[in-house]
N, C-alpha and C positions, 0 to 999 in steps of 0.2 A: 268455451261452449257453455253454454245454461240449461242447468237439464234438472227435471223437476221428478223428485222421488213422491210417491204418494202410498199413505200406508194404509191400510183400514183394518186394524186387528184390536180388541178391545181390549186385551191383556197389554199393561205396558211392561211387561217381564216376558211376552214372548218370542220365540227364534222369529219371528218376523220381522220384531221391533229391531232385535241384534239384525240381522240382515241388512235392514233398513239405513243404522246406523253407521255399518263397515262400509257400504257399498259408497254412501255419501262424504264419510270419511275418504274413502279411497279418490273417491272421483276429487275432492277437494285437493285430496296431496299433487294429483296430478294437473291442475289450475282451474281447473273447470269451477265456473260458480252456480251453487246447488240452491235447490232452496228444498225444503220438506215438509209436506202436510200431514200433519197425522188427523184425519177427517175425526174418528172418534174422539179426540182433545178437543178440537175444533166444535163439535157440537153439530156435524155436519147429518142433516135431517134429507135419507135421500130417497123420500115419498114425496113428493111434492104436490102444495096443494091448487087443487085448481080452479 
């Protein structure tokens, strides 16, 4: 299965990030192929202009 984790927490040392990280770990161990966006890395602007 493919299943897409999405994080948006600006600390990278926060329990969200940890979360983030075990959950996609896990899902991995078990075959699934993950992928992960951390939007605040990514520079992810979400006002959009119009």
């Amino acid at each position: 299965m493919k299943i897409l984790v999405v994080l948006a927490h600006p600390d990278p040392g926060s329990f969200n990030h940890a979360i983030a990280a075990a959950a996609a770990g896990a899902l991995r161990e078990c075959g699934h192929e993950v992928a992960v966006h951390d939007l605040y890395r990514e520079g992810f602007d979400p006002i959009l202009p119009a």
